[in-house]
C-alpha angles and dihedrals in degrees: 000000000000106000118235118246127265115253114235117188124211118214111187123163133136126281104299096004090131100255087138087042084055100044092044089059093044094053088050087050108030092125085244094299103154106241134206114198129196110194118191114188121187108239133010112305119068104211087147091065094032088060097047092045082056093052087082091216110171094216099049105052129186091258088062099061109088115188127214110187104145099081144356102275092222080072099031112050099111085045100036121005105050097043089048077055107050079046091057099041084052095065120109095229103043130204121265089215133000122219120192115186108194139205114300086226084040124115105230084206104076079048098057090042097052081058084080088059101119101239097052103032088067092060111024136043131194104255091189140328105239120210118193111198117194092219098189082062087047090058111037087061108261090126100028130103131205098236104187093048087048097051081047096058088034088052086050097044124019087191090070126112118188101172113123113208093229089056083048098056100045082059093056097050087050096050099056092051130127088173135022120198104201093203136194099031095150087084086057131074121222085270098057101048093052079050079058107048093046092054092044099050097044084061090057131059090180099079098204117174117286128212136184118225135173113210106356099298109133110148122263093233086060094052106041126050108039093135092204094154079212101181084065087068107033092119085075092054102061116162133227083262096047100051089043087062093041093061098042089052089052086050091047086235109148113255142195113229094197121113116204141157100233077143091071130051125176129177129180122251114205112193129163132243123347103202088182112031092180100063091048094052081054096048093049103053090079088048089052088046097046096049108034100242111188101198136350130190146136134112142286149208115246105191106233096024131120091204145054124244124229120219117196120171134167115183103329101329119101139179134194140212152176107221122163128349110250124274121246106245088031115115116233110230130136105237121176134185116216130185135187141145115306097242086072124121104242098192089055091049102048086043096056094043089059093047087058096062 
């Protein structure tokens, strides 16, 4: 009797976006199916995985998170992702479903494609490629161009690019989607989110299924499921980078096939006790501001506390949370990852972070 595949879910979205927040929600509803996560941070310090170790959820130990903290996967899936699945399909008690989260600044189609290894395309199938949208970012511009001023400039100077790679890369993530969760929409009136959904749909030709969600719940049953088989169409989800090279092959023009993220650079901040978190949230906002932060989270030391308090921010809004008490053994520090584009000055950044606590 052949066996059915096992259903891996893809869950892509920009720094901050709730991925963690989603798949948080689904483990506490997924209806007792066994599930296998692969969590890939960008940069050193795994909160992600951290967060979602802390949900107790009885059919996601401990034992099925699986962190990837040494690379974007997007860059890493000959060196890191396929071996981390061969290790998994190689368990005696295998996973009902597998959920990667990836990189907030990862290509999920590197990813998809890496499903047709051989090893790998025999066993598991691509359920869906998810896609989170912040949609308070969406609308407050930080994905949005100015078209007319750009045709303008274009028009001027064919020379011009004005694709930033963060844009880019939104659109990517956009464009690989079976399913896009447009999130947070409680900080949005009807208005806004119409604004959202139009923006989001004019980056995209494929037209994939759009749902609304407020702090990451989105039932289980939406997410999981699909069955998109989505590595058997990834031709049609080419990414910026794919269709560069593309055009240059057909010129004849040399090209590197290397994908990095020279754009993007993090670094952890380690700082000791933060006897009043919420002056330091407040004092933080103008850092954030000054020196384009993208996303900032981590964890600190509250004197007095049991537990540890979780600090997410993207842009300049930042949220706060007591997750878990320490653990005895666990050492309390406040350690915080912080990323930003790669033209900011670090020591100025380090240095103002530190001022703020």
């Amino acid at each position: 009797m052949l066996q059915s595949k096992i259903p891996a879910t893809v869950i892509t979205g920009f720094l901050g976006a709730g991925k963690t927040t989603i798949i948080r929600n689904m483990l506490m509803n997924a209806g007792g199916k066994k599930i296998a996560l692969i969590i890939n941070e960008f940069g050193d310090l795994g909160v992600d995985g951290d967060v979602l170790k802390g949900c107790g959820a009885d059919n996601c130990t401990e034992d099925d998170i699986i962190e990837l903290t040494n690379g974007c996967i997007c860059c890493t899936v000959a060196d890191d992702f396929i071996p981390t699945m061969q290790k998994l399909l190689e368990r005696g008690v295998l996973p009902d479903h597998i959920v990667i989260e990836t990189s907030g600044l990862a290509l999920p189609q590197p990813l998809v494609t890496a499903f047709n290894w051989p090893d790998i395309r025999t066993r598991v199938t691509v359920d869906g490629v998810i896609t989170v949208v912040d949609s308070a970012a969406v609308a407050a511009g930080r994905f949005a161009d100015d078209h007319d001023k750009v045709a303008t400039q274009r028009a001027e100077d064919d020379s011009l690019d004005h694709d930033s790679p963060i844009e880019e890369l939104f659109e990517d993530q956009l464009t690989c989607a079976d399913l896009i969760v447009l999130n947070k929409t409680d900080l949005l009136d009807a208005a806004g989110i119409a604004a959202v959904r139009a923006e989001v749909s004019a980056r995209v030709k494929r037209k994939p299924t759009m749902v609304e969600a407020r702090n990451g719940e989105v039932p289980s049953m939406v997410l999981l499921g699909l069955g998109a088989g989505s590595e058997d169409d990834i031709d049609n989800r080419k990414s910026h980078h794919e269709l560069e090279h593309e055009a240059l092959h057909d010129s004849g023009e040399a090209h590197d096939h290397h994908h990095d993220h020279d754009e993007f650079e993090s670094f952890v901040l380690k700082l000791g006790s933060i006897a009043d978190p919420a002056a330091f949230v407040d004092r933080l906002v103008p850092v954030i501001e000054t020196h384009d932060i993208l996303r900032l989270k981590g964890f600190i030391d509250v004197p007095g506390k049991p537990m540890r308090l979780v600090i997410q921010a993207v842009g300049s809004r930042i949220d706060t949370y007591f997750d878990r008490p320490w653990t005895s053994g666990e050492k309390r520090e406040t350690r915080l990852v912080v990323i930003g584009l790669h033209d900011w000055d670090f020591a100025a950044v380090v240095e103002a972070v530190e001022k703020a606590v």
